[in-house]
C-alpha positions in Angstrom: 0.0 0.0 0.0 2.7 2.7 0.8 4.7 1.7 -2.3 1.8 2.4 -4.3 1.3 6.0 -3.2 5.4 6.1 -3.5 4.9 5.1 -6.9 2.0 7.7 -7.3 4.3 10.3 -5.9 7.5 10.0 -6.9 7.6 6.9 -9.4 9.1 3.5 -9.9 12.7 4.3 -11.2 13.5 6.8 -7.8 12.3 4.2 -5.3 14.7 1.2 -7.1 17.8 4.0 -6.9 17.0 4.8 -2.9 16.6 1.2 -2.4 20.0 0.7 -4.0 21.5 3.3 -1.2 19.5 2.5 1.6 22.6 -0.3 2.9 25.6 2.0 1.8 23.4 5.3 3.8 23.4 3.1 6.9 26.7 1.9 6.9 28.1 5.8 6.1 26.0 7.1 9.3 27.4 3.9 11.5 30.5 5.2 10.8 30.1 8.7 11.3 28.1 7.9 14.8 30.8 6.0 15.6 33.2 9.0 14.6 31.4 11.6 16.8 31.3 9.0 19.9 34.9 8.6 19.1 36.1 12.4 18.8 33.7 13.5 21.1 33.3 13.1 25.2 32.3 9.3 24.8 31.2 9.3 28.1 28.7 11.8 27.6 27.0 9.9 24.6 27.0 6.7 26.7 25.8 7.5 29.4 22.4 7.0 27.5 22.7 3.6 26.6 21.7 1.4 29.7 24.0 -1.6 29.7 27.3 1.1 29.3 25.4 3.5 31.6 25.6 0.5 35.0 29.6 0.0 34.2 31.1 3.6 34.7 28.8 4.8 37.8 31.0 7.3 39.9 31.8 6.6 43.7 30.8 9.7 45.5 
C-alpha cells in the first residue's frame, strides 16, 4: 500500500535508486556515529545507553 502511493508520488525508477543506497546510507552514518562517539566526550554519549550507563557509575 505505501509503495503504491510512492509510486503515485515520486515513481518506480527513484524508489529502485534509494533502495540501491538505503545499505551504503546506513553503513556511512554507522561510521560517522561511531566517529562523533569517538572524537567527542564518549562518556557523555553513553551514558544514554543502559547496559554502558551501569559500568562507569561514579563513587561519590
Amino acid at each position: 500500500m505505501v509503495t503504491n502511493v510512492l509510486n503515485k508520488i515520486v515513481g518506480s525508477k527513484y524508489i529502485t535508486i534509494v533502495r540501491t543506497w538505503v545499505p551504503n546510507m546506513a553503513a556511512w552514518g554507522t561510521v560517522g556515529g561511531v566517529t562523533l562517539v569517538y572524537l567527542t566526550d564518549w562518556r557523555l554519549i553513553l551514558d544514554y545507553v543502559p547496559y554502558i550507563n551501569g559500568k562507569f557509575k561514579k563513587d561519590e
